[in-house]
Each structure stands twice: as C-alpha cells, then as structure tokens.
C-alpha positions as CSV (number, residue, x, y, z in Angstrom):
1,X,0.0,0.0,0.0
2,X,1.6,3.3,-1.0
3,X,-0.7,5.6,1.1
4,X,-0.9,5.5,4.8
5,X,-4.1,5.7,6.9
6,X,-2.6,8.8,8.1
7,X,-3.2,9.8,4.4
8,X,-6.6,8.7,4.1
9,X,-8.1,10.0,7.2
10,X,-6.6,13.3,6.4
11,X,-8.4,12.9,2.9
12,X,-11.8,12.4,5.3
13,X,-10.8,15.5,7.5
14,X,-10.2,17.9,4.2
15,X,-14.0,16.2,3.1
16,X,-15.4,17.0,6.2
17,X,-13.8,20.6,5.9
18,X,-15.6,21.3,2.8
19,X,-18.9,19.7,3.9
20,X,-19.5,22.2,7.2
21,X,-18.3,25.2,4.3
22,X,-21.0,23.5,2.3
23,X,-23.5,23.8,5.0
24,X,-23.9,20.1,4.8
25,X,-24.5,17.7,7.8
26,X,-22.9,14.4,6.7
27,X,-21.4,12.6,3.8
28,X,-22.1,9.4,2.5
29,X,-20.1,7.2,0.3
30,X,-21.0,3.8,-1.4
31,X,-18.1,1.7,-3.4
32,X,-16.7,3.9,-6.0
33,X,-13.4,5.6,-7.1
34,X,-14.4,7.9,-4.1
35,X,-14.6,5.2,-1.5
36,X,-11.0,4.1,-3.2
37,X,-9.6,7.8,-2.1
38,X,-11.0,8.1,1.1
39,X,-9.9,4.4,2.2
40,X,-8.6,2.6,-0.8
41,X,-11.3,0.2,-0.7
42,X,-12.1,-1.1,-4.3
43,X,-14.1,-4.5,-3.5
44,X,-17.1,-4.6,-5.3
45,X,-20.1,-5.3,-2.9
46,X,-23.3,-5.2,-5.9
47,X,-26.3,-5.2,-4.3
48,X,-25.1,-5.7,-0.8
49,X,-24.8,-1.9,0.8
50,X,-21.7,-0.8,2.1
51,X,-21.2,2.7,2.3
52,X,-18.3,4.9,4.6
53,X,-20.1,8.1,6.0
54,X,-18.6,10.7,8.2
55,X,-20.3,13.6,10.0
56,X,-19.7,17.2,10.0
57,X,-18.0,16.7,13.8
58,X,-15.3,14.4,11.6
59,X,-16.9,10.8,13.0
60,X,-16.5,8.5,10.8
61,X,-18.2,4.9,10.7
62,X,-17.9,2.5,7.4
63,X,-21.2,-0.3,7.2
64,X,-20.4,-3.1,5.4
65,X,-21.2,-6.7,5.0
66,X,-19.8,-9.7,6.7
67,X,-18.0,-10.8,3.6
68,X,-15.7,-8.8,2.8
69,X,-12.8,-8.2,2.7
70,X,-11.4,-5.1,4.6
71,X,-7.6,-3.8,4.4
72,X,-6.0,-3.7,8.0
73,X,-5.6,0.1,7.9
74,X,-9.4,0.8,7.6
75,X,-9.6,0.2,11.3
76,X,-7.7,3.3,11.8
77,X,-10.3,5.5,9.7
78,X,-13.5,4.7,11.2
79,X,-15.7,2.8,13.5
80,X,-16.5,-0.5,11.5
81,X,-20.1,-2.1,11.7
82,X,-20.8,-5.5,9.6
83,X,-24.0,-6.8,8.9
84,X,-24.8,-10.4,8.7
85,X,-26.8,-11.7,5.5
86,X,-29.5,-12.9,7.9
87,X,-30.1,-10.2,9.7
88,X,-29.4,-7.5,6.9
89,X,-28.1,-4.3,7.6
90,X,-31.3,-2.5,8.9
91,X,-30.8,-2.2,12.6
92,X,-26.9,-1.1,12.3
93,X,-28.0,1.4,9.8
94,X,-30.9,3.2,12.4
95,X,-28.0,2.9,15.2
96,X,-25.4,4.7,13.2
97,X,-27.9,7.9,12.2
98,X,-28.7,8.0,16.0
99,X,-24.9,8.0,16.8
100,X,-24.1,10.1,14.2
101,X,-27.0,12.5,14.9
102,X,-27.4,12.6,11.2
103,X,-31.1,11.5,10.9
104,X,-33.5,14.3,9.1
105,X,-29.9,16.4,8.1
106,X,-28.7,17.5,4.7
107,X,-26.2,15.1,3.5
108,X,-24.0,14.7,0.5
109,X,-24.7,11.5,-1.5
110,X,-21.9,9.4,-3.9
111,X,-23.2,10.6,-7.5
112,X,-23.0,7.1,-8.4
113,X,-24.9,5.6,-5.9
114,X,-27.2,2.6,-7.2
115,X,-31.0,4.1,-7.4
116,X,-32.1,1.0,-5.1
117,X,-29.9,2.1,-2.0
118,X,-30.8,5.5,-2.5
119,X,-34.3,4.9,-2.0
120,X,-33.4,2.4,1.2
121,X,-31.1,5.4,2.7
122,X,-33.9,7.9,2.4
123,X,-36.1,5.3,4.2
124,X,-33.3,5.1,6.9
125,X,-31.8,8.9,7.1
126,X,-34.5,10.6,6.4
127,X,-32.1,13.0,4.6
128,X,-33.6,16.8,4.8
129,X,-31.7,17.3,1.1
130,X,-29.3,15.5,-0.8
131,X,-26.3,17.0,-2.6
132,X,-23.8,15.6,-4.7
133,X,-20.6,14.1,-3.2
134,X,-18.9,15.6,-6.2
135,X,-19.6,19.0,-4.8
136,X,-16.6,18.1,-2.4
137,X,-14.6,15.4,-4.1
138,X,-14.1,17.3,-7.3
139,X,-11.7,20.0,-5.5
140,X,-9.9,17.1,-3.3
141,X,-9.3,14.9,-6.4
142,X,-8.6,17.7,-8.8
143,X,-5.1,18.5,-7.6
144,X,-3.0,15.5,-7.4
145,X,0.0,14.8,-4.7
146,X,3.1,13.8,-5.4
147,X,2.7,10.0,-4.5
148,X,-0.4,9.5,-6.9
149,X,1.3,11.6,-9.7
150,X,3.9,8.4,-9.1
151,X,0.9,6.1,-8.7
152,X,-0.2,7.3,-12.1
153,X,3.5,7.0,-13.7
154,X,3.6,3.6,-12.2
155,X,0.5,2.4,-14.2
156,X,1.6,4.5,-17.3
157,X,5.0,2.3,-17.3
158,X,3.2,-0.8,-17.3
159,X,1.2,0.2,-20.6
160,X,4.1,0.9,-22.2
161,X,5.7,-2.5,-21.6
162,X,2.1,-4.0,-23.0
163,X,2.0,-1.6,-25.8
164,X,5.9,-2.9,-26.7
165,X,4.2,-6.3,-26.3
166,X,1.8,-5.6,-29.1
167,X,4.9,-4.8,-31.3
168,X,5.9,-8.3,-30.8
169,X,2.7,-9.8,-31.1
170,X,1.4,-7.9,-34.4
171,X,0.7,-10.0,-37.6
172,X,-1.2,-10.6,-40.3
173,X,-4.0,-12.9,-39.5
174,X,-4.8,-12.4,-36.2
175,X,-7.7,-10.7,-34.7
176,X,-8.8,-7.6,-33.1
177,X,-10.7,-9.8,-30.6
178,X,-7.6,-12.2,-30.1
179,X,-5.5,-9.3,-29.9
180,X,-7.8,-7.6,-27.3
181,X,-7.7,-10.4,-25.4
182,X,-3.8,-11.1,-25.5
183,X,-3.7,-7.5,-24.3
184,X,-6.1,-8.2,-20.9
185,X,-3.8,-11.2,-20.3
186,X,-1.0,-9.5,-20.7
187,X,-1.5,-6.7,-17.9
188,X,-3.1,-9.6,-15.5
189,X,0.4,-11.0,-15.7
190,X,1.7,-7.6,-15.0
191,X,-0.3,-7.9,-11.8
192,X,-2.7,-5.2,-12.6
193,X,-6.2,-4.9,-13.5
194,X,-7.4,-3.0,-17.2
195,X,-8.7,0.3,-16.7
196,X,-11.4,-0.4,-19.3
197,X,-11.7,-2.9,-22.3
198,X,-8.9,-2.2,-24.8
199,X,-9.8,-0.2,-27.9
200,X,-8.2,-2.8,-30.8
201,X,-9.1,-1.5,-34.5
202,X,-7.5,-2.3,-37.9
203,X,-8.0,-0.6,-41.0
204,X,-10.8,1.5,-42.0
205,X,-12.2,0.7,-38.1
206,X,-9.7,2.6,-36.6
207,X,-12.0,5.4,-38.0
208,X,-14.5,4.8,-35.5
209,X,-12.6,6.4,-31.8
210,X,-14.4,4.1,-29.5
211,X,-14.6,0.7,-32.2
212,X,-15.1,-2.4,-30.3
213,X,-12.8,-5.0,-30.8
214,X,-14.2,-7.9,-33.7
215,X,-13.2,-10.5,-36.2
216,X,-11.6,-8.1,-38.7
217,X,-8.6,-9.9,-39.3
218,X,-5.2,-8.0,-39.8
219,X,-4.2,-7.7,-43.7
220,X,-0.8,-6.1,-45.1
221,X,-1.4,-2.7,-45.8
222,X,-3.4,-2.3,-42.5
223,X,-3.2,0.3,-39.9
224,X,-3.5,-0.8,-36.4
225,X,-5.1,1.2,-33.6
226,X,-4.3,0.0,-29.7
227,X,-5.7,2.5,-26.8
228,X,-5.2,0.7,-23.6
229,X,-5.3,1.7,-20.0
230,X,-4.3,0.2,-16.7
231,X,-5.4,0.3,-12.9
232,X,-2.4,-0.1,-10.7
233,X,-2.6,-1.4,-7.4
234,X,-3.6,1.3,-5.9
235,X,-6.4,1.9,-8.7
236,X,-4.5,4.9,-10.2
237,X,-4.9,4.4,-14.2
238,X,-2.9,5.1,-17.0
239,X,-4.6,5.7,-20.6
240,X,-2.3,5.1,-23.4
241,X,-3.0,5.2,-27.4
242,X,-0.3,4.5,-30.0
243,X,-0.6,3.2,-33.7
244,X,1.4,0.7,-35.9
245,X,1.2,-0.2,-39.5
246,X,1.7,-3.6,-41.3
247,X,4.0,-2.6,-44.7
248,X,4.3,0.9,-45.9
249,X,2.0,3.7,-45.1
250,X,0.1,5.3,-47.9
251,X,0.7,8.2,-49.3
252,X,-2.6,9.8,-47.6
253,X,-2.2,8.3,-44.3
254,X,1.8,9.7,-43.9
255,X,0.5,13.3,-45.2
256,X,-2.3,13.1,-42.4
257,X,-0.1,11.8,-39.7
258,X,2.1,14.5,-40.8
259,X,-0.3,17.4,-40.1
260,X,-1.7,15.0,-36.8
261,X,2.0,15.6,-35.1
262,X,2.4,19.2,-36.1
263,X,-1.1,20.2,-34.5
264,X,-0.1,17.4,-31.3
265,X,3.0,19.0,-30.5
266,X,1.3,22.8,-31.2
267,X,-0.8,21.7,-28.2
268,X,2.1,20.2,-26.2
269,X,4.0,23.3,-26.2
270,X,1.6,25.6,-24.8
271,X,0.8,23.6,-21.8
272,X,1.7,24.8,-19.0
273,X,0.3,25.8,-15.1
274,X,-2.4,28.6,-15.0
275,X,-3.6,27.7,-18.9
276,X,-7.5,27.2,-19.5
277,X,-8.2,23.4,-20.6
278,X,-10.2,25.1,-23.5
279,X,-7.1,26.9,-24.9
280,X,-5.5,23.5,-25.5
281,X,-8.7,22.2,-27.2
282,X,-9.4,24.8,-29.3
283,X,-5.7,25.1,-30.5
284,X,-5.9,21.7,-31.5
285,X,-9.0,22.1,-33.4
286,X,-7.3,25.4,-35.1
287,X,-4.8,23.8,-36.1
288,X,-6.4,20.7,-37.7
289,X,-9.1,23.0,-39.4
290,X,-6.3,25.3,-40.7
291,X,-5.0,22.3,-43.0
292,X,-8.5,21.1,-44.1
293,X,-9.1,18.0,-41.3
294,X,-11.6,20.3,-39.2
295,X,-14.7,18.0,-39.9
296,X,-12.8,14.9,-38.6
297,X,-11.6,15.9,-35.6
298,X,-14.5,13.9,-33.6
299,X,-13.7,14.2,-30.0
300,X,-11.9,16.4,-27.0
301,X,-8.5,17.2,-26.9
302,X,-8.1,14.9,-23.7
303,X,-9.2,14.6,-20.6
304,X,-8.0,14.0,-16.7
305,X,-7.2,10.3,-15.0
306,X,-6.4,9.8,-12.3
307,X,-8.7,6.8,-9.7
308,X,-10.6,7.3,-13.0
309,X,-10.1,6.8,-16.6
310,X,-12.3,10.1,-17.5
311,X,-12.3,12.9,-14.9
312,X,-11.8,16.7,-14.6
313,X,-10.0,18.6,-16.1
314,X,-11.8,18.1,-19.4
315,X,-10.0,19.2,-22.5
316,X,-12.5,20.1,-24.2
317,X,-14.2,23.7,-25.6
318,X,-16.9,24.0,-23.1
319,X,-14.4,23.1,-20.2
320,X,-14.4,26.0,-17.7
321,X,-11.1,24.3,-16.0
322,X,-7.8,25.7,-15.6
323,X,-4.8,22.9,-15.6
324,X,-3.1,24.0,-12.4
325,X,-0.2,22.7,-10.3
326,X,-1.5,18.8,-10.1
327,X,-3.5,18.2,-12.9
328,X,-2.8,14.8,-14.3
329,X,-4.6,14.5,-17.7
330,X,-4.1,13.2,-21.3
331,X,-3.8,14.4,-24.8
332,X,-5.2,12.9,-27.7
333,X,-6.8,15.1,-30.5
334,X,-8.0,12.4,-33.4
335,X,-8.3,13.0,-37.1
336,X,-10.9,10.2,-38.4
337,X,-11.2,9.7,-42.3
338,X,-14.3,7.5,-42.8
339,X,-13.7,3.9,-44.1
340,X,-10.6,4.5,-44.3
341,X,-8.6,5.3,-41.3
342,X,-7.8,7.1,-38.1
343,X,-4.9,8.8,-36.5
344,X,-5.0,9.2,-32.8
345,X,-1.7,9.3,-30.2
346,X,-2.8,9.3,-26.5
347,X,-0.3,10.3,-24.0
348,X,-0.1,11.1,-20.3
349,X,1.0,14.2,-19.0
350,X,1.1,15.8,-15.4
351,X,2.0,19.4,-14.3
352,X,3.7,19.3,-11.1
353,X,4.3,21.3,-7.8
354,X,7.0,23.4,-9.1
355,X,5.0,23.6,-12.7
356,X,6.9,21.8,-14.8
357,X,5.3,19.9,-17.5
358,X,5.9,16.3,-17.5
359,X,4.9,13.6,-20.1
360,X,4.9,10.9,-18.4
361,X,5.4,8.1,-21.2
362,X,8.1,7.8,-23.2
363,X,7.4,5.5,-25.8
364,X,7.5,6.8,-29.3
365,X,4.7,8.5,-30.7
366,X,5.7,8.2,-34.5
367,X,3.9,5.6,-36.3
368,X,5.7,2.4,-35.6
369,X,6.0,0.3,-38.9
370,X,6.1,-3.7,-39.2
C-alpha cells in the first residue's frame, strides 16, 4: 500500500472541511473511485450496501457486510459495523444515524450511488436534502499529490511494456478480438487490472474512436489502432493510445499523420500551469481546421485520469477548467477519415508542484512500422 491511513483520514478531515463550508451535515459514500480515495477500498459489494459516512464533527463509521474483505488500515479510519446476510443491515444502519445525529440532516450523497440504496437510505436517514458528493470530491481529487502523480506514472510504465508487447505480437491474421484479449492477459500478468476494455481496430475501423474489438482480421497494408489503459494497485490508471502499421503507409495516411504531429506538438507546447483546458482544445482544433481535417476531428482534446479513466479537467471547448499545479490529464486530438482510417496518439501528461510539464510516457509516438 503506497498511502498511509494517516493519508486517508486526512483525505476524510479535508471532506469533512468542505462539507460544514457547504452547510452540509454528513457525507455518505458507497463503493466507488471515491470510496478508493477516502480508504482505498475497491471491493465490489453489488447489491449488498456498504457505504463509509462521516459527519460534519469528523466521526467516521464505514457499514459493510460480513464478507468482505477489509484492508488492515481501515480500522484506523472509522468505526466498523458489519452486517450479517440474515439479519441484513437494517438495525446497524438506524444505530449509526442515531450515533451520528445525522437522521433528518442535509447530507451529500456518492453521485454514483445505485437508485435501489438511494431509496433504502432515504427510508433510513430521512435526509432533509441530498447534494452531490462531487460538490466536495471534485476540489480534493482535482489536484494531485506527489505520490499519486507516481501512482499514475507507475500504471503508465506498465502500458508501455504492454503496448511494446503488441509490437511483438502484431501480424497478419490475427484478430482484433484475439489481440484484445492477449492485451487483458497481458497486464493480468503484469499484476494489474485494465482500466477499461482495450480499444483494438485495424484498418478503416480505426475510423471509429471508440470501435469495439471484432473478427476483422489483420491484412498487409493495415493500420493498427491500440488504446489501452491500466489500474495499478492502488487503482491509479494510465490511458495510453499508440498506432502501428503492417508494410508501408500510404501516401494519404503519412501526409495526415504528418499534419496529426504538427497540430499534437502545437498543443504540447503551450501547456503549461495557469492555462485554461479550452485553450488547449481549441488550438488543436485550429490547427487541424487550418489544414482542411476540421470536420474529422470527432472528440476532446483529452481529458483528466487519475482513480478514474475520464475525470476533470476536461479538454475540451466547453471546459471552464484551468490545468493547475496537479493536474494529471491526457492528450489525444483524433483526425478520423471514414472507411478508411484514423490517426490518434494518446499520452499522459502531469503538471507538477514546481509547474513543470511532465509527459509521463516515453514511448514513441511516431507511427511504428512492421
């Protein structure tokens, strides 16, 4: 474990000293990448509740069921109650709002919360109004400390030992499903988990930025499209896209690339501390739309990761962020020809304390020919 519980429970106290700013009572947590910060618990329960909450006098109490399986150092966060599948969670729930003095307050709810155990709370709590958790986990999260920037890196180094694995693995006949899969065995090995199902598309699919992985089978002449991502162990992602080519490019797809790494690097050079996300976005569409590719540009520039493949800042036009001393986000501006190709390059980058601008991954971003 690379954070302490002295970490974590000062993650809980900076919560609860944005809640009482907030006016709110109490915050309530269920399993999620918020639960992950606050206590780095990433067990899945489903339908079973399990939820951390903490009041605005910083007492914290975590309710969760019998069978599972709770790191040692949770015990130092908050008071632990387990419920039993036969007698559910009911009566522990009523004694906690009493203990808490939460019942009838205003509290601040997980935004991802399953609709069922919303309902069953309100039946329980009682809650005066509900906010969104976000409200206070969006300014904790935005800014990123030194150890999960490393967190981050750490995950980002293991794509790029996968990604130098697909190099090796590349050839005519295969798959995208077989290579898809290949890559999800690949980072189990690696003794991590995927931060989402691998993007694998050959040829004209590659024109489609989200293509799910089918039988296309690789031909010479093909381009091939891998965006991967992994969750380290202590569920920090990277978010990686790179592109290779069977034989010699075409004549269309080197001129494109071409234009793709002048407008890519346009936007790495005016990153920096203080910018607005939607400067970087709407360079990169400039400069795309100044050499004729405007229409195909079909996404953001990038986007933040961090416990989560997609979260603020967003890269994007309509972003009102600002990338400060932190920020841990991608770039990856796409120029998708229909039927025929697409050109995309995803790489990691982080701004750090002293605002220098680091890119986290190092592997080449050129298109790597077979």
């Amino acid at each position: 474990m690379v954070f302490s519980a002295e970490i974590y429970r000062s993650r809980i106290n900076n919560a609860v000293r944005l809640l009482k700013i907030l006016g709110g009572d109490y915050f309530l947590v269920t399993p999620s990448p918020n639960l992950v910060y606050f206590t780095g618990i990433r067990e899945e329960t489903y339908e079973r509740i399990m939820f951390l909450v903490a009041n605005a006098d910083g007492e914290t109490v975590l309710v969760a069921p019998q069978l599972v399986s709770l790191p040692p150092h949770v015990r130092d966060l908050a008071e632990i109650y387990l419920w039993s599948d036969a007698s559910g969670p009911s009566q522990i729930i009523e004694k906690v709002a009493r203990d808490l003095r939460i019942f009838g307050k205003i509290g601040f709810f997980e935004d991802s919360i399953r609709l069922s155990q919303l309902d069953y709370l309100r039946e329980k709590l009682s809650p005066e109004k509900i906010h969104l958790l976000s409200k206070i986990t969006r300014e904790l999260r935005y800014r990123k400390s030194h150890e999960e920037i490393m967190s981050v890196y750490n995950s980002v180094k293991i794509a790029e030992k996968i990604l130098q694995e697909v190099y090796n693995m590349i050839a005519p006949g295969l798959t995208e499903r077989f290579l898809a899969t290949q890559i999800l065995n690949l980072i189990s090995s690696e003794g991590a988990d995927p931060a989402f199902k691998p993007i694998v598309a050959f040829g004209e699919n590659s024109s489609e930025p989200h293509h799910i992985p089918g039988d296309r089978v690789l031909r010479v002449g093909d381009l091939v499209l891998v965006d991967l991502g992994v969750a380290g162990s202590e569920g920090y992602v990277s978010d990686l896209t790179r592109i290779f080519h069977v034989g010699a490019p075409s004549k269309e797809l080197r001129d494109v690339y071409s234009v793709y790494a002048e407008c890519y690097n346009e936007v790495l050079r005016r990153i920096r501390a203080g910018i607005k996300a939607s400067e970087l976005d709407l360079a990169s569409r400039a400069c795309i739309s100044d050499h004729g590719y405007g229409a195909y540009m079909r996404h953001r520039t990038g986007h933040g990761i961090g416990l989560e493949v997609h979260e603020p800042p967003y890269i994007s036009l309509d972003s009102n962020d600002v990338l400060e001393r932190g920020v841990v986000f991608t770039i990856e501006p796409g120029i998708y020809l229909p039927n025929k190709f697409g050109i995309r390059v995803e790489s990691n980058i982080a701004i750090s304390d002293e605002g220098e601008v680091i890119e986290l991954d190092k592997l080449s971003r050129e298109i790597i020919i077979f």
